[in-house]
Every structure is written in structure tokens, then in C-alpha cells.
N, CA and C of each residue as an Amber inpcrd file, in Angstrom:
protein
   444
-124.5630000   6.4260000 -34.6230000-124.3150000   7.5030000 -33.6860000
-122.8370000   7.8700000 -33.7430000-122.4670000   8.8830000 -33.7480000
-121.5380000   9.7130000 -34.0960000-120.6230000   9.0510000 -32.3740000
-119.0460000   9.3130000 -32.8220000-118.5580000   9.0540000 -31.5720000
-118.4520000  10.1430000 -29.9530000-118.9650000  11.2350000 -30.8580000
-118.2290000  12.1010000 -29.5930000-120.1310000  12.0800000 -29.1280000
-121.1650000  12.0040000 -29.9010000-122.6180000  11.9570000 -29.2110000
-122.7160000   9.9680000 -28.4790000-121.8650000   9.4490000 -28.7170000
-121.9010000   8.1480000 -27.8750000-121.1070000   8.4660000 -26.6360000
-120.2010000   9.2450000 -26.6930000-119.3140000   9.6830000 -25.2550000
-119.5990000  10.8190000 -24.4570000-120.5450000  11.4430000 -25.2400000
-121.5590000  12.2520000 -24.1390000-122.6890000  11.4170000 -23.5490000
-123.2910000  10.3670000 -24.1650000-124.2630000   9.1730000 -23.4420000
-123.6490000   8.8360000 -22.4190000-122.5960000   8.3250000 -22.3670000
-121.6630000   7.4790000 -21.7530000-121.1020000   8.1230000 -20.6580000
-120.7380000   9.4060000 -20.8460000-120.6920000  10.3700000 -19.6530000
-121.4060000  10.6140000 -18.3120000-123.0240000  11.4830000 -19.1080000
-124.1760000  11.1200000 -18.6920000-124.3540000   9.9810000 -17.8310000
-124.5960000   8.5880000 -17.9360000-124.4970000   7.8590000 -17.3640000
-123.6890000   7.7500000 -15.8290000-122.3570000   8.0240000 -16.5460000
-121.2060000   7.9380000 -15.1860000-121.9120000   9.4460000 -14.3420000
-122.3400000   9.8670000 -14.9590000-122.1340000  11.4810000 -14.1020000
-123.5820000  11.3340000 -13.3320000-124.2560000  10.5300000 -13.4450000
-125.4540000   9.8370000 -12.6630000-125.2900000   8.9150000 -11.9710000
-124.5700000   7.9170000 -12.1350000-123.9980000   7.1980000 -11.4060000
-123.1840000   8.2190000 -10.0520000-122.2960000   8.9100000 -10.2850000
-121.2790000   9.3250000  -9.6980000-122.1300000  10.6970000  -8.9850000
-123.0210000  10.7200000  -9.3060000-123.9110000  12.1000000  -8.3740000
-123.1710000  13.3290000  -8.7730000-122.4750000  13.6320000  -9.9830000
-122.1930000  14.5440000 -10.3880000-123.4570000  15.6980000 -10.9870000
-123.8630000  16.5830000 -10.4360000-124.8540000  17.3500000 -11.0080000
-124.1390000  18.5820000 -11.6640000-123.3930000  18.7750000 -11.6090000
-122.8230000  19.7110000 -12.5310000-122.2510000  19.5350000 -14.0620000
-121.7840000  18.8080000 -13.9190000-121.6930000  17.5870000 -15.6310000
-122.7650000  17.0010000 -15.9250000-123.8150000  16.2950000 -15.0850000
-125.0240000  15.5200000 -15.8950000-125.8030000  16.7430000 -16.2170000
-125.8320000  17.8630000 -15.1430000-126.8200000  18.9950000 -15.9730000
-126.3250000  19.3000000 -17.2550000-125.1180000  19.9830000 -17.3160000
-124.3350000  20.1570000 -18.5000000-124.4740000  19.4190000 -19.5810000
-123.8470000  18.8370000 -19.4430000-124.0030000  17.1540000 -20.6520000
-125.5210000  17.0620000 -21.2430000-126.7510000  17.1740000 -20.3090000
-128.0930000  16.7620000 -20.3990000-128.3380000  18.6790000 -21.5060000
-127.6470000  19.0750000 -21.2950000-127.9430000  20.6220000 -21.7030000
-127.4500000  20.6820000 -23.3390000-126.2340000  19.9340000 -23.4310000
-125.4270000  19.5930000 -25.0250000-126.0660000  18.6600000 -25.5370000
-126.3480000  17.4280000 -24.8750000-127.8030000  16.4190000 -25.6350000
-128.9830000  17.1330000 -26.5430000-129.4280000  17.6260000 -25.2930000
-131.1460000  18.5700000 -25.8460000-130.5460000  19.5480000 -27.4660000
-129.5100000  20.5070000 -26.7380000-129.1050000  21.3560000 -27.6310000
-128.8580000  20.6710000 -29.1870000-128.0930000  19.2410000 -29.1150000
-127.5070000  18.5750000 -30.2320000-129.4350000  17.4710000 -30.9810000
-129.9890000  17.4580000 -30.0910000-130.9320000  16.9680000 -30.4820000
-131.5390000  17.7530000 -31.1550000-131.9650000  19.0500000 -30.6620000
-132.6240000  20.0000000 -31.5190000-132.5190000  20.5380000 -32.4490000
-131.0710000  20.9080000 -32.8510000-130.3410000  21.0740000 -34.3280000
-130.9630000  19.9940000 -34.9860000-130.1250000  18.6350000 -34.5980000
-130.9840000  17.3550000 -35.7250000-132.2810000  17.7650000 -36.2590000
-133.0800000  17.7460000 -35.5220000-134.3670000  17.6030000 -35.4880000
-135.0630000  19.1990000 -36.4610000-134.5540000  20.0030000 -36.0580000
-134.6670000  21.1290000 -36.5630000-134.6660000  20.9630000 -38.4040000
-133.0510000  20.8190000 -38.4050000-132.6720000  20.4450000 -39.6790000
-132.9740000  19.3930000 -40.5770000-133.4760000  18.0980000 -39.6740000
-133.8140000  16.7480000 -39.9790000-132.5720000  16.4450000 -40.5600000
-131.4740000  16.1290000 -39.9100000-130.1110000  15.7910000 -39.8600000
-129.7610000  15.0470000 -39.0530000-128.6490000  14.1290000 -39.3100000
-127.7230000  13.4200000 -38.0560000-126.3780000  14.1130000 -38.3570000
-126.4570000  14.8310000 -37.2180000-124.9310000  15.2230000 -36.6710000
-123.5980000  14.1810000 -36.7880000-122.5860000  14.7820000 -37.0040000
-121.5090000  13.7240000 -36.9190000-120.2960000  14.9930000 -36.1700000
-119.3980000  14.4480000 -35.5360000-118.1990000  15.0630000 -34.4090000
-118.3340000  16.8140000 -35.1310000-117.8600000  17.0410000 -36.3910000
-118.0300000  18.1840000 -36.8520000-118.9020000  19.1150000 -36.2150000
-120.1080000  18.7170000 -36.3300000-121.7730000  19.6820000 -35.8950000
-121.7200000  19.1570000 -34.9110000-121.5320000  18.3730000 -33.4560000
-121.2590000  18.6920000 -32.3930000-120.5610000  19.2550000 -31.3920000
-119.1890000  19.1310000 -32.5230000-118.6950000  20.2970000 -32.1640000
-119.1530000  22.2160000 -31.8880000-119.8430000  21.6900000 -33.1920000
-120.1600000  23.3480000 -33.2440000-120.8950000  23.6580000 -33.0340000
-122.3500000  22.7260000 -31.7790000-123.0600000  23.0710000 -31.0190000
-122.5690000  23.5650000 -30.0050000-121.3210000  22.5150000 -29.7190000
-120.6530000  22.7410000 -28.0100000-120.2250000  24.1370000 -28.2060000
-119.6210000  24.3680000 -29.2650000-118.8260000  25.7740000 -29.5300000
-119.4950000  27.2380000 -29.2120000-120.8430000  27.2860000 -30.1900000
-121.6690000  28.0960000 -29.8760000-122.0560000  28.0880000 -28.2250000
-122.4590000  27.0300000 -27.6620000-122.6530000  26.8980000 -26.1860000
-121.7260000  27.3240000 -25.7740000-120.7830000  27.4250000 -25.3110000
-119.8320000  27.4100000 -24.5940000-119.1830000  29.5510000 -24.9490000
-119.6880000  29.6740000 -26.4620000-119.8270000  31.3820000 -26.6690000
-121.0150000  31.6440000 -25.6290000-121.9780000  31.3920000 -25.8200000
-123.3000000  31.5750000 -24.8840000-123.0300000  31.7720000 -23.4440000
-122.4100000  30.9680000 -23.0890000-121.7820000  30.7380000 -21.7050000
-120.8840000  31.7900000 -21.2560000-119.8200000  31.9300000 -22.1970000
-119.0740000  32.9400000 -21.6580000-119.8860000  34.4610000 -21.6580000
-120.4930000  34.8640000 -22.1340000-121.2420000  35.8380000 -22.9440000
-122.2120000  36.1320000 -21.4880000-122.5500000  35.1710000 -20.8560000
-123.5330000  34.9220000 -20.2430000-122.8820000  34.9910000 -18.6110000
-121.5500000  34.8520000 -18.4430000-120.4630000  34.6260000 -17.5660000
-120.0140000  36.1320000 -17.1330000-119.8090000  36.7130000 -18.4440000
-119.5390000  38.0670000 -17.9960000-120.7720000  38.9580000 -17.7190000
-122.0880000  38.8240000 -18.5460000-123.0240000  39.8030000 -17.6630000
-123.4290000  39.6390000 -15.9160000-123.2770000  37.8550000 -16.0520000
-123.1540000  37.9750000 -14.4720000-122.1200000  38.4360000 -13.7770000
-121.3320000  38.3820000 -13.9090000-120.1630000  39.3510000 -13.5250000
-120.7360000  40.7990000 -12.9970000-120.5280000  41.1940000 -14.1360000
-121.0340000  42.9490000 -14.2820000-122.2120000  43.1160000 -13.6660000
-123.1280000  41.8300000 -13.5080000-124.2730000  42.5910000 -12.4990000
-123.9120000  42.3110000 -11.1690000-122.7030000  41.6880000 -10.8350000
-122.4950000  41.2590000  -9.6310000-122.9910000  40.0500000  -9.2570000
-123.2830000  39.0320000  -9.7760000-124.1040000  37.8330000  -9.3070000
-122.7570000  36.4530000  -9.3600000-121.8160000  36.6460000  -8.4450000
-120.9150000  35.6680000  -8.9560000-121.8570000  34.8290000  -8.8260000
-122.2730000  34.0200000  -8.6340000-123.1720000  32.6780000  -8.1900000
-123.7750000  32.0320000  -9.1890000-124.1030000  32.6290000 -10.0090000
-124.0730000  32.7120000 -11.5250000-123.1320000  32.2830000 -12.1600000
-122.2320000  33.5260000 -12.2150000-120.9360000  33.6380000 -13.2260000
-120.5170000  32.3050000 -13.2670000-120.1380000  31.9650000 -11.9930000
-119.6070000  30.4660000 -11.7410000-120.0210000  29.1060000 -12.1590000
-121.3610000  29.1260000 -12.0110000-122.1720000  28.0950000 -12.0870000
-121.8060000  27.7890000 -14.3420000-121.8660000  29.5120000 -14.9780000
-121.6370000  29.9630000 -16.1170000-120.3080000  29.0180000 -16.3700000
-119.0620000  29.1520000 -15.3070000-117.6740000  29.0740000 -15.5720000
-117.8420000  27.1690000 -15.4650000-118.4650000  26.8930000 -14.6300000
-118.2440000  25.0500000 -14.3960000-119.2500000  24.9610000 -15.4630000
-120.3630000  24.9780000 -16.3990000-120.5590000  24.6600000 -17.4340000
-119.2580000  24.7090000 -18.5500000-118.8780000  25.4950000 -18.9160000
-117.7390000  25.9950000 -19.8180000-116.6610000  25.1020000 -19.4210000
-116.4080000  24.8040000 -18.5420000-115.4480000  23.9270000 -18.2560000
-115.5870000  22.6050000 -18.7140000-116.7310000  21.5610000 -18.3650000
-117.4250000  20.2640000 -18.8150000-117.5500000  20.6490000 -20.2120000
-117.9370000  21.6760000 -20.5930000-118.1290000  21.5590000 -22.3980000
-116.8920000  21.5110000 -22.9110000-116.2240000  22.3300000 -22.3720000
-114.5180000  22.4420000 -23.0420000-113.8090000  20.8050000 -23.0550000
-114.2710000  20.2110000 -22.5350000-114.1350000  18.7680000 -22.0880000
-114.0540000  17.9550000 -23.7040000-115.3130000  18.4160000 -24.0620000
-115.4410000  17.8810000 -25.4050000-114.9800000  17.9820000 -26.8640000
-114.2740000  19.6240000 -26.9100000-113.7000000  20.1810000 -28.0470000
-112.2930000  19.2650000 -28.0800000-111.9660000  19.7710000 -29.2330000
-110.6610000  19.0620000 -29.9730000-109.5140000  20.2210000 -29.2260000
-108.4560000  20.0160000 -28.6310000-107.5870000  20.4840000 -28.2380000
-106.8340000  22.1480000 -29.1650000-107.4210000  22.7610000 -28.2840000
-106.9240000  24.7240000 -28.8500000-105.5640000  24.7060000 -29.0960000
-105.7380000  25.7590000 -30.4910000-104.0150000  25.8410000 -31.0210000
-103.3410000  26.8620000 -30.4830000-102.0210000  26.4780000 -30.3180000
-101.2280000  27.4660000 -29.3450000-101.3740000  28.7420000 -30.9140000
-100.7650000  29.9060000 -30.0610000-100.7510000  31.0820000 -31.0310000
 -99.9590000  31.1850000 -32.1010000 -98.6560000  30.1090000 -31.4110000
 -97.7310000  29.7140000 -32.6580000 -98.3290000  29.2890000 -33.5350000
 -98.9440000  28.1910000 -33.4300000 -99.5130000  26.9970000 -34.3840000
-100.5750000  27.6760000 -35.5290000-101.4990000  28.5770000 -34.5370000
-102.3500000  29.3380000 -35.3950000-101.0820000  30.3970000 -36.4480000
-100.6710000  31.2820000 -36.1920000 -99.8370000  31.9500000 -36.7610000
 -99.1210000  30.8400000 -37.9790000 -99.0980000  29.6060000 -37.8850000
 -98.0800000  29.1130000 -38.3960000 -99.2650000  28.9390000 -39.9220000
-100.2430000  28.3010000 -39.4580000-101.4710000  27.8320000 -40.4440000
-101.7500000  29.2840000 -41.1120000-101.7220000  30.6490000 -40.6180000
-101.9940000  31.8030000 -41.2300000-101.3520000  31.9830000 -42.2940000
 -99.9520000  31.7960000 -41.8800000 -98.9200000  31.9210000 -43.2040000
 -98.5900000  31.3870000 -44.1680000 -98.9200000  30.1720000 -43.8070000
 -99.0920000  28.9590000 -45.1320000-100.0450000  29.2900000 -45.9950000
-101.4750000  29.6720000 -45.4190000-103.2740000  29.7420000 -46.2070000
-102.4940000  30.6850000 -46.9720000-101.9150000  32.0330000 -46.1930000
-101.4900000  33.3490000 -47.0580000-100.2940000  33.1980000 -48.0490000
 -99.7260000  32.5110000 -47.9490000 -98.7270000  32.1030000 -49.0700000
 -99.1040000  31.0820000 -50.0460000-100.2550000  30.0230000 -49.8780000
-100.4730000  29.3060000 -50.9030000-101.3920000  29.7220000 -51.6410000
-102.2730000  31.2760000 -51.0270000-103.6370000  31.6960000 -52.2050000
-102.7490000  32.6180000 -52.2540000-101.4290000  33.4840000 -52.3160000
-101.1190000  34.2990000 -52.8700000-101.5970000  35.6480000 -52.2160000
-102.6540000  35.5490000 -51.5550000-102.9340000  36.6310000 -50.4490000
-101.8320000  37.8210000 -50.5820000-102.7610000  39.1690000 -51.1340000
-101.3540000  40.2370000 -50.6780000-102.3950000  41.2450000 -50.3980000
-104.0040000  41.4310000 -50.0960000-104.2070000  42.4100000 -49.3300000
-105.7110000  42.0220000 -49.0850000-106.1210000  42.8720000 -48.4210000
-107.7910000  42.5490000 -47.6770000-108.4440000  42.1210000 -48.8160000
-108.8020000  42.1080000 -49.8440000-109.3330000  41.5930000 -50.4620000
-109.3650000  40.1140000 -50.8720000-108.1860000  39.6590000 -50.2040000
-108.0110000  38.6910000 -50.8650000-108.6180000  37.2860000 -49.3840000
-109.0590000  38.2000000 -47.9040000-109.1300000  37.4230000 -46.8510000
-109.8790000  36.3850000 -46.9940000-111.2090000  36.8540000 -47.9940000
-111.9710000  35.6340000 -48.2200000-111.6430000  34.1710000 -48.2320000
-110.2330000  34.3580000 -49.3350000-110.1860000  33.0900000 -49.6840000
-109.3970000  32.4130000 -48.4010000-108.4960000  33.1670000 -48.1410000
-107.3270000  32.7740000 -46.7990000-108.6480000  32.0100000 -45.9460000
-109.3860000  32.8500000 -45.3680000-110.1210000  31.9640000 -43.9810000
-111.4540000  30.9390000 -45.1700000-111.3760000  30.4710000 -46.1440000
-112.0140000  29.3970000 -46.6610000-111.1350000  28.3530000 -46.5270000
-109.4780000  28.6270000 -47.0310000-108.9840000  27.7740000 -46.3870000
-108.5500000  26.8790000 -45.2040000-108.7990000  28.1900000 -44.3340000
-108.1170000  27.9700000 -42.8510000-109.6260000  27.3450000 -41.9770000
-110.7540000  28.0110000 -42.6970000-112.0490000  27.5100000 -42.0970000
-111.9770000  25.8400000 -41.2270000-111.5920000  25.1570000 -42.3270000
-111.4290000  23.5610000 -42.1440000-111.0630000  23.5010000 -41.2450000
-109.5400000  23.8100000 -41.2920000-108.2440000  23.2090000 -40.5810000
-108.6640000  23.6920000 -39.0520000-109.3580000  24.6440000 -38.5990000
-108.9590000  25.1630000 -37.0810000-110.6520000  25.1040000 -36.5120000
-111.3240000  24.9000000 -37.6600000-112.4530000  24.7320000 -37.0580000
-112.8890000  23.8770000 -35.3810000-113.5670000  24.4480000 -34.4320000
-113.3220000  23.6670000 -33.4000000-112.0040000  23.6720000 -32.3650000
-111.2680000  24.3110000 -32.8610000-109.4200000  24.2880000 -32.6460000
-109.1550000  25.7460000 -31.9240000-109.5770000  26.6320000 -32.8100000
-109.3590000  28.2620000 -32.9010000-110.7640000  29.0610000 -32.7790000
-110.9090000  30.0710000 -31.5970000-111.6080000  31.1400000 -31.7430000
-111.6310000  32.1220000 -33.2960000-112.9720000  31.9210000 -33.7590000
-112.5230000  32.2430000 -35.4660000-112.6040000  33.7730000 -35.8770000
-112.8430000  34.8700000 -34.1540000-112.7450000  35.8970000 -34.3420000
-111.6540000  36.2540000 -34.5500000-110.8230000  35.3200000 -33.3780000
-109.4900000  35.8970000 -33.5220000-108.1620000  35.2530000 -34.3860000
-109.1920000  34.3820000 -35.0040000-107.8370000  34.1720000 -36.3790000
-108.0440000  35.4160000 -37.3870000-109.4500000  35.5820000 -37.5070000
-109.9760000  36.7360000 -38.6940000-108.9490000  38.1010000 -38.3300000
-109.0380000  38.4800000 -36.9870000-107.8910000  39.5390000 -36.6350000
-107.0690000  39.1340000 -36.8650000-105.7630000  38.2230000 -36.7120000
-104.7660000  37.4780000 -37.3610000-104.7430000  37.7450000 -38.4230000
-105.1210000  37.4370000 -39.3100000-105.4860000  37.4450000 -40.6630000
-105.0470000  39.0400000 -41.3670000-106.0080000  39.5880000 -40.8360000
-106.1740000  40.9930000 -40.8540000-104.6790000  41.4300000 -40.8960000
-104.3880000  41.3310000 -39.4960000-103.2930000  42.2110000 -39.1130000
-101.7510000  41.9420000 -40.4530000-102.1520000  40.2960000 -40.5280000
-100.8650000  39.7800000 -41.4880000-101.2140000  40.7730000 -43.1440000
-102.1820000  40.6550000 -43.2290000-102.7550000  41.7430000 -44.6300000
-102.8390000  42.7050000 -44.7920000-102.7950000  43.6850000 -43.9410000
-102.5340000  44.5360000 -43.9180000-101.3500000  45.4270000 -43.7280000
């Protein structure tokens, strides 16, 4: 068992113990979700692909945060916002804009990058490194903007 799916068990637990229903729902919600990929795929996940269950979840969430919004249902939205919060719990720590900017310029100076055509290769490189780290829409705009 992968470490970050042993520290969501382990969570779980405390968050039952501790009568937390807003984290054991949560948590019990990234389990199912991370189980079903496996199972789907007939795979064992490792930190990588749980990550990028939580990731997608946590897009879902927000996505899901703002239509309640817009229909007016804070009660929702919120309930939307304290999920997102417990999941964010689990990701690998977000890169400041510097940091991203900094990794842009390196990918683009070591493939030689000198115009849109060449973005492919830039975010194959950068794919790795920020995966989990960085919103990957908005490095791709990054990207963009430096290439153009």
C-alpha cells in the first residue's frame, strides 16, 4: 500500500474516532474514488495516481462550488469549499508563481523552445516536475505567453 493511501486509512480512522464528519465523509469519498480507478484499470496506485485522483476531485469540487454559487445555494458551495479543503490536505505543496516561472524558463531554454510549436516538448518536460504542484492550465498559459 502506497504511503499517502495508508495515511488516508489512518486519517479515516482518527476522523471516526474524533466525530469528524466532514473529513471522514471526504476521505471515505477519495478511498471509493482511488479504489475505483484501481479496479477499473486493474492497477495499484502509488502517491503519483493518488494524487491525481485527489486532483481531478478537488477540479470537480471547485467546478461544482461555483455552480452552487451562481444558483445561490451557499449551503452547498460550502459544504463544496470544506471538501476542497480536506483534499488539499493531501497534495504535495503548490508552487509559488516564482518557482513555476522559474521551471518555465529552464524547460524553455534546455529544449531550445523559440515558438508555439515547439510547446509540446516544453510541457513534456515540465509535465513531471509540477505534476500535483501546479494547476496545468495555467502553466500551459505560462508557457504560451513566454512563446509567444
Amino acid at each position: 500500500m502506497s504511503e499517502l493511501k495508508q495515511r488516508l486509512l489512518d486519517d479515516m480512522k482518527s476522523a471516526m474516532r474524533d466525530k469528524d464528519t466532514v473529513s471522514l465523509e471526504t476521505i471515505r469519498m477519495v478511498r471509493a474514488a482511488v479504489q475505483r480507478r484501481e479496479v477499473d484499470e486493474r492497477i495499484e496506485l502509488d502517491d503519483a495516481g493518488v494524487w491525481q485522483v485527489i486532483q481531478k476531485m478537488v477540479k470537480q469540487c471547485t467546478d461544482a462550488e461555483q455552480q452552487f454559487v451562481d444558483g445561490g445555494r451557499e449551503d452547498l458551495a460550502q459544504k463544496e469549499r470544506d471538501n476542497i479543503r480536506v483534499m488539499e490536505a493531501y497534495l504535495p505543496e503548490k508552487l509559488s508563481d516564482e518557482e513555476l516561472d522559474t521551471l518555465v524558463r529552464k524547460a524553455i531554454a534546455d529544449t531550445g523552445a523559440a515558438s508555439m510549436k515547439d510547446m509540446g516538448k516544453v510541457m513534456g518536460i515540465l509535465r513531471d516536475q509540477v505534476q500535483g504542484r501546479a494547476d496545468m492550465g495555467a502553466l500551459s498559459a505560462r508557457i504560451k505567453s513566454l512563446l509567444s
